[in-house]
C-alpha positions in Angstrom: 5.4 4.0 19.4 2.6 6.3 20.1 3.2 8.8 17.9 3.6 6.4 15.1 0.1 4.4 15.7 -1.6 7.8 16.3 -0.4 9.0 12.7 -2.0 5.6 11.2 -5.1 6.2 13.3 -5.2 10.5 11.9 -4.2 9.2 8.1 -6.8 6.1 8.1 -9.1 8.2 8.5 -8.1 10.5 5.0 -8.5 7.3 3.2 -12.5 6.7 3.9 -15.2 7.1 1.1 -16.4 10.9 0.6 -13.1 12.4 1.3 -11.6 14.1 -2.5 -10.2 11.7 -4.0 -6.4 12.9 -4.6 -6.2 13.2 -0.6 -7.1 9.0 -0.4 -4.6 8.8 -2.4 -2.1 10.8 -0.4 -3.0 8.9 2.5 -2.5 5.1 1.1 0.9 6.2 0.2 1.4 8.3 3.4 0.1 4.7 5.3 2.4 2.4 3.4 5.5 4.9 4.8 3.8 4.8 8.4 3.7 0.6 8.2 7.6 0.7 7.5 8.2 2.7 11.0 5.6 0.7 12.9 6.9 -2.7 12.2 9.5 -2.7 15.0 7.1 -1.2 17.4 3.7 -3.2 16.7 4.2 -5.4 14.9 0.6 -6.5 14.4 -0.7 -3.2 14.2 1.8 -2.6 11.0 0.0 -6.7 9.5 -3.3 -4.9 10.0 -2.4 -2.1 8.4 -0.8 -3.6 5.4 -4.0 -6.3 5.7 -5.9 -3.0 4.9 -4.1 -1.8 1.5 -4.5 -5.1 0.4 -7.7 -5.4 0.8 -8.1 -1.8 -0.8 -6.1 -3.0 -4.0 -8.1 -6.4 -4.0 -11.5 -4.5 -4.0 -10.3 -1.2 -6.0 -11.8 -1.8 -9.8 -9.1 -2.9 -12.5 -10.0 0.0 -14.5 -9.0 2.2 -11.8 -5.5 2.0 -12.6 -4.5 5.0 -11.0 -5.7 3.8 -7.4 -4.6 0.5 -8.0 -0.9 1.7 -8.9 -1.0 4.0 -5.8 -2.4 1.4 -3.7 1.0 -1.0 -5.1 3.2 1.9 -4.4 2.3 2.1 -0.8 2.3 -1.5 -0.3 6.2 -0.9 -1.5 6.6 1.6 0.7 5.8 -0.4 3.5 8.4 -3.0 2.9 6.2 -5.9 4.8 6.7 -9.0 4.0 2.8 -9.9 3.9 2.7 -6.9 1.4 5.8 -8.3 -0.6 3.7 -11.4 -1.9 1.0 -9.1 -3.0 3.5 -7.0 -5.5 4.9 -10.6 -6.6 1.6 -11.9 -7.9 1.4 -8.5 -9.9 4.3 -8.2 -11.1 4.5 -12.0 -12.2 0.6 -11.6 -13.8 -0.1 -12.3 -17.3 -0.6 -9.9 -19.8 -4.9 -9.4 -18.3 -2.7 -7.0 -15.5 -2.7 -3.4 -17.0 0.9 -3.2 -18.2 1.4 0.4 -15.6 0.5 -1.5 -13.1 2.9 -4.0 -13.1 5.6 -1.7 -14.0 4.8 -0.1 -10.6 4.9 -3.6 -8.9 8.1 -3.8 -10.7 9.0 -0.4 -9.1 7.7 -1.3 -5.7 9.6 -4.4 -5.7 13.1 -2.3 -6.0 12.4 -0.8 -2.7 12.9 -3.9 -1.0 16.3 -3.9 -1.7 16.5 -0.6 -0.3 15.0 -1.9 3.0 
């Protein structure tokens, strides 16, 4: 469990503002991937987590597509249920959400069958 909530602390860290831009971007995703392990161990460490990307995607500009789809992808990575309504309300928007955007809720929904 450790080792696991030690990563989220290192990879948090990569996502703050002033670090390049691309390695944010590497870290939401890497985060989402870290939530999916930590669930069984912490399981409210893994809702504050996923509390965070959401917050990230709710804040994140709508003409920032590109963060926004990351953001979505990593909330699909991390398979949480709390995350999982999230993707929904995206992928269920009217036409005002970007049309990539809910393709990649549409993607990042699939992964829950994988789960």
């Amino acid at each position: 469990g450790e080792a696991n909530e030690d990563a989220v602390h290192h990879v948090e860290k990569l996502t703050q503002p002033g670090v390049a831009h691309s390695v944010q971007n590497q870290a939401w995703l890497t985060l989402g991937s870290l939530v999916h392990n930590l669930v069984a161990q912490n399981p409210s460490s893994a809702a504050t987590v996923v509390q965070n990307i959401i917050s990230e995607f709710q804040k994140t500009n709508e003409n920032d597509v590109e963060r926004r789809i990351i953001l979505m992808d990593s909330l699909g990575n991390s398979g949480h249920k709390k995350a999982k309504n999230v993707i929904l309300s995206i992928a269920n928007a009217s036409m005002q959400a970007a049309p990539r955007l809910r393709y990649a809720a549409v993607l990042a929904l699939r992964k829950y069958e994988c789960i």
